[in-house]
C-alpha positions in Angstrom: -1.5 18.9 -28.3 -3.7 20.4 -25.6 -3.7 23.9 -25.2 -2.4 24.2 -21.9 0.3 22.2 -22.3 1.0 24.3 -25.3 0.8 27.2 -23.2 3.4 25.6 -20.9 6.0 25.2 -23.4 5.4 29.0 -24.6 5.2 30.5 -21.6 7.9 33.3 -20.7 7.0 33.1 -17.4 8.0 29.9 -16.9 11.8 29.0 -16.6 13.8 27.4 -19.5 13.6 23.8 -17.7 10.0 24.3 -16.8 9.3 24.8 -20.8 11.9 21.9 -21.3 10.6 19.6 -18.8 6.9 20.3 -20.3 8.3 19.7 -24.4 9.6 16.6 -23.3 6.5 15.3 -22.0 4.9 16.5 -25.2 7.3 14.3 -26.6 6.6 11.4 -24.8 10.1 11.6 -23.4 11.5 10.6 -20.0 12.1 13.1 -17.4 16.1 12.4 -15.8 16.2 12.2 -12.1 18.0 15.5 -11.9 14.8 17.0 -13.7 12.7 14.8 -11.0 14.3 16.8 -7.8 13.8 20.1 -9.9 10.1 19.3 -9.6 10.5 18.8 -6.4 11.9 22.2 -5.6 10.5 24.6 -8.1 7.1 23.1 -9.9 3.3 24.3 -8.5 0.7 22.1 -8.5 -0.8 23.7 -11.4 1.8 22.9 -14.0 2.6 19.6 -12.3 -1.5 18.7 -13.2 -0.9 19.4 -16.7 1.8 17.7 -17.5 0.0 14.3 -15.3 -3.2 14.9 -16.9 -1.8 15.0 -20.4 0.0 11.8 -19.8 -3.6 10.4 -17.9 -5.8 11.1 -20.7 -3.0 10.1 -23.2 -2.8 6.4 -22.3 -5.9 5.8 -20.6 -8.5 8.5 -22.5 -11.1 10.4 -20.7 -12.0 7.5 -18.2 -11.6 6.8 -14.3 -12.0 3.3 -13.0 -13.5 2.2 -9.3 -13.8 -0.6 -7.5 -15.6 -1.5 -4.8 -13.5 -3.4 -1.5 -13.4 -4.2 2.0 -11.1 -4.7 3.9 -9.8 -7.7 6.4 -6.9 -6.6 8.8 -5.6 -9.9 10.2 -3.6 -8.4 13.3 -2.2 -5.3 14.6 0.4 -7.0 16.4 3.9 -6.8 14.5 7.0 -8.5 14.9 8.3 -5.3 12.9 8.8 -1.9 15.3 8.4 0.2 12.5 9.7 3.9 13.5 6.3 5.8 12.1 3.6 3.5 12.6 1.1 4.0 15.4 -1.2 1.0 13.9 1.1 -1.8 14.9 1.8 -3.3 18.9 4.5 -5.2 19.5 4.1 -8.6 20.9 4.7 -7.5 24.5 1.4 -5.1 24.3 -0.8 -8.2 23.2 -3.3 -6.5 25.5 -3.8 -3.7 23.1 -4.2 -5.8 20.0 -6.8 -7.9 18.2 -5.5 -11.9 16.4 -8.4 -13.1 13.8 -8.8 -16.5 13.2 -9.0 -17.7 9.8 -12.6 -18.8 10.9 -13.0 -14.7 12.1 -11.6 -13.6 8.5 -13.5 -16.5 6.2 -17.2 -14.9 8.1 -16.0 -11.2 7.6 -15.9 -12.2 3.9 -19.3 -13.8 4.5 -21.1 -10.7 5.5 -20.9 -9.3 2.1 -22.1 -12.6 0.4 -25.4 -10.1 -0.6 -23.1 -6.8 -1.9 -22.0 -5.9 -4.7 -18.5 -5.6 -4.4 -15.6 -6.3 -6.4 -12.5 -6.6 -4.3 -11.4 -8.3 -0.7 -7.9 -6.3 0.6 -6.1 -8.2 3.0 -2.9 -6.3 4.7 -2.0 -6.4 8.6 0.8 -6.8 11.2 3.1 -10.3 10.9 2.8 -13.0 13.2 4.5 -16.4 13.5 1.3 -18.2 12.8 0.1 -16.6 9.9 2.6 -18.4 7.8 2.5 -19.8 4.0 0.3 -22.8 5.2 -2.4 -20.4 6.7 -2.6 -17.9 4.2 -2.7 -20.5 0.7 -5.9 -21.8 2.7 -7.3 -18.9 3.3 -7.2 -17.8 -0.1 -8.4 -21.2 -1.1 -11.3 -20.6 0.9 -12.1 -17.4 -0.2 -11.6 -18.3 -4.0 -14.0 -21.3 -3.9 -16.5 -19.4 -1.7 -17.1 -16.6 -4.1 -14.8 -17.0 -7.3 -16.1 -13.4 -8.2 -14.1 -11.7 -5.7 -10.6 -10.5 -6.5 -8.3 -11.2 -4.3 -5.7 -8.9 -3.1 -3.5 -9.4 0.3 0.0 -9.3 2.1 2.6 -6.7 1.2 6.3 -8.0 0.4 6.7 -7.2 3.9 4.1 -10.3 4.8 5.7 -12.2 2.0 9.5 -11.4 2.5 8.8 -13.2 6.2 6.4 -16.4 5.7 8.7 -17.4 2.3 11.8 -17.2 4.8 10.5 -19.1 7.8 8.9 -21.3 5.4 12.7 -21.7 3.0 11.4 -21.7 0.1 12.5 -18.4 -3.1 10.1 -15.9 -3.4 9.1 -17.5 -6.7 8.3 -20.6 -5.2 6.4 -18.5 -2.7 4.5 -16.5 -5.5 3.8 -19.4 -7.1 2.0 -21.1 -4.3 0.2 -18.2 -3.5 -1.1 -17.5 -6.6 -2.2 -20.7 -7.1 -3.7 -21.1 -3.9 -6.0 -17.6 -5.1 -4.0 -14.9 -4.7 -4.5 -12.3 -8.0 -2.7 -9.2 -6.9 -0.9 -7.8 -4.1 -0.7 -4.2 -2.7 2.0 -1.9 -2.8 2.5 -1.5 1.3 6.0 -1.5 2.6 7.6 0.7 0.3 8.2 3.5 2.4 11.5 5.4 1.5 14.0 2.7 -0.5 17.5 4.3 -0.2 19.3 3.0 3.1 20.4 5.6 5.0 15.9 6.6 5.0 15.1 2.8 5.4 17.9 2.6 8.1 16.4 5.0 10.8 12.6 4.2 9.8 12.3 0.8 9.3 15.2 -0.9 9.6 14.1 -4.6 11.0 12.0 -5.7 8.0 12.1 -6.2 4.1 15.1 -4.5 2.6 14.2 -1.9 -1.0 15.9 -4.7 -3.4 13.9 -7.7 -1.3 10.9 -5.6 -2.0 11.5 -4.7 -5.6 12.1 -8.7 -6.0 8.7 -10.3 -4.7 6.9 -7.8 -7.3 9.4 -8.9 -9.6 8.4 -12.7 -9.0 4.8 -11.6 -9.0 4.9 -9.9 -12.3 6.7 -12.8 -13.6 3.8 -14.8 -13.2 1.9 -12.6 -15.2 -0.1 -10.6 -12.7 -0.3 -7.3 -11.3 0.2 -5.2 -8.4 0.6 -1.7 -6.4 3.3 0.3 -4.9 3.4 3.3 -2.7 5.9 5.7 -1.3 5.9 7.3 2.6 7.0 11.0 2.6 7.2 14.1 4.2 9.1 12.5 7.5 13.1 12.7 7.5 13.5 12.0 4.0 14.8 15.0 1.2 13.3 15.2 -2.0 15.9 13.4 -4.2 15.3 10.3 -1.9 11.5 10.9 -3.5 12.9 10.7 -6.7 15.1 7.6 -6.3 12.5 5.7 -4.7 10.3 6.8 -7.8 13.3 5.8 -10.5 13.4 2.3 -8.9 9.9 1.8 -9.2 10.4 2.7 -13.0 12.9 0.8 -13.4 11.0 -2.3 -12.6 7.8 -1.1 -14.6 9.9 -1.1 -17.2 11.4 -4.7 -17.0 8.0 -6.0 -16.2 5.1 -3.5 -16.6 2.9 -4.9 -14.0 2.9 -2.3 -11.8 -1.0 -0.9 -11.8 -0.7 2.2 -9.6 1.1 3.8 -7.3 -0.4 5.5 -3.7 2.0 8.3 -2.0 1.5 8.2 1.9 1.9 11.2 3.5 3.5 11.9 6.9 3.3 14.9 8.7 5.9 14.3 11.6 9.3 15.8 10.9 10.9 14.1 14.7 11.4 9.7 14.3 9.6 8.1 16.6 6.3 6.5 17.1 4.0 9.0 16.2 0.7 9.6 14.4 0.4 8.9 11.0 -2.1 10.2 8.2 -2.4 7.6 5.3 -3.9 8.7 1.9 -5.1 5.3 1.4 -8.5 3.9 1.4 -8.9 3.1 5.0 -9.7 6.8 5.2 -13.7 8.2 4.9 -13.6 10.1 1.9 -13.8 13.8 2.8 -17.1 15.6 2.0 -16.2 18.8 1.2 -19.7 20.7 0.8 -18.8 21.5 4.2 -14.9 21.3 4.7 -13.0 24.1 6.5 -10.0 24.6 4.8 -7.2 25.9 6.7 -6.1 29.0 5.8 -2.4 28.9 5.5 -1.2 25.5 3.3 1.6 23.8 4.0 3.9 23.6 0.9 5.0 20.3 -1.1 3.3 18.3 0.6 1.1 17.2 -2.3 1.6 14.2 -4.6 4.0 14.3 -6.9 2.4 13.1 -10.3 3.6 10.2 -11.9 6.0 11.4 -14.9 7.3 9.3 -18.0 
């Protein structure tokens, strides 16, 4: 056992469920959800690190993987009005948005026949005509252009609404899409899970259980695929903490989730407001020169992923 988390488990300083919360992940035992909230609401980032890095270094060994994307964004125009997103227009502001063709998309792939990347991510707003038909031959087209580039695209969000206008299951749906070129999908749409969250944020589109069932299909099929959580809006931390246990409880019928992204937001009031994204569409920060600020906002930091 690594000294530090030795130290945790010693430590009089820390209270008796810190040190039990650290043994049990010494132990390779779960973490309840009541213990999940306690993190929440009395754990620093310091101890939290241990406890994750142990757990890193324990399945995975010293070793970080990368790939290298780009990314396609069909459409910002949405027939969702989700309450946080400032990305999206509705189809009344058409004038504000941008509508690729599958021509548009197929060449954006094109300009990186010479790069060396690994990875095309395809994620935007939904729109009636990008429907099951459109995206099996996009993929199609992609696949036999370039048969070295994984494909990832479409969040259950995407999926929950061409499967639906289309009438066919979401296994039927996964099926055709993977077959068509599809070899993992992102974890976008999450947001918060429990209702009364979902209800005031993002009430119009995919439901948590509808969610939680096209990676179910997907995983079924033997492939893999994201997830993500949106917090620091309206939400407390034990709706954190649910959202989290679902997610585990579908790793654990299925095991093909690969990561998982938290997105932060910084608004406390509903309403369509700014939104800062720890995702990849950001620049990554070069911090030679950062000015950091000098007071931190607390827990707003990731929370690690736990047993």
């Amino acid at each position: 056992m690594p000294d530090a988390l030795q130290g945790l488990i010693n430590s009089p300083r820390l209270s008796p469920q810190h040190r039990t919360i650290a043994a049990k992940v010494a132990h390779d035992e779960r973490i309840t959800f009541e213990e999940g909230v306690f993190l929440y609401e009395h754990a620093e980032l310091p101890y939290l690190g241990i406890l994750a890095n142990y757990i890193r270094e324990k399945r995975h060994g010293d070793q970080t993987f990368f790939n290298r994307n780009f990314h396609i964004e069909p459409t910002n125009l949405c027939v969702y009005d989700c309450k946080f997103c400032s990305y999206s227009r509705l189809l009344k502001q058409r004038s504000e948005g941008w509508e690729y063709t599958m021509d548009d998309m197929f060449n954006i792939v094109k300009k990186y026949d010479d790069q060396p990347v690994t990875e095309v991510h395809i994620v935007g707003g939904v729109l009636p005509q990008y429907d099951v038909a459109f995206y099996s031959e996009l993929f199609s087209r992609i696949r036999n252009h370039r048969p070295d580039l994984h494909i990832k695209a479409l969040t259950p969000v995407e999926y929950h609404y061409i499967f639906k206008k289309a009438k066919i299951s979401y296994a039927e749906g996964m099926k055709l899409m993977m077959d068509s070129g599809l070899q993992s999908i992102p974890g976008g749409g999450a947001e918060i899970f429990h209702p009364e969250v979902r209800e005031l944020i993002a009430k119009d589109k995919c439901t948590a259980d509808q969610w939680l069932a096209i990676h179910e299909e997907w995983h079924k099929l033997g492939n893999r695929s994201n997830a993500t959580m949106l917090y620091g809006h309206i939400e407390k931390f034990w709706h954190r903490v649910d959202h989290m246990e679902r997610l585990r409880a579908l790793q654990d019928r299925t095991g093909g989730f690969m990561s998982t992204q938290q997105l932060v937001e910084l608004i406390k009031q509903v309403g369509r407001v700014p939104i800062e994204r720890d995702t990849l569409y950001n620049v990554v920060t070069n911090y030679q020169d950062y000015q950091f600020e000098d007071v931190v906002k607390p827990k707003f930091y990731k929370l690690p992923v736990l047993n």
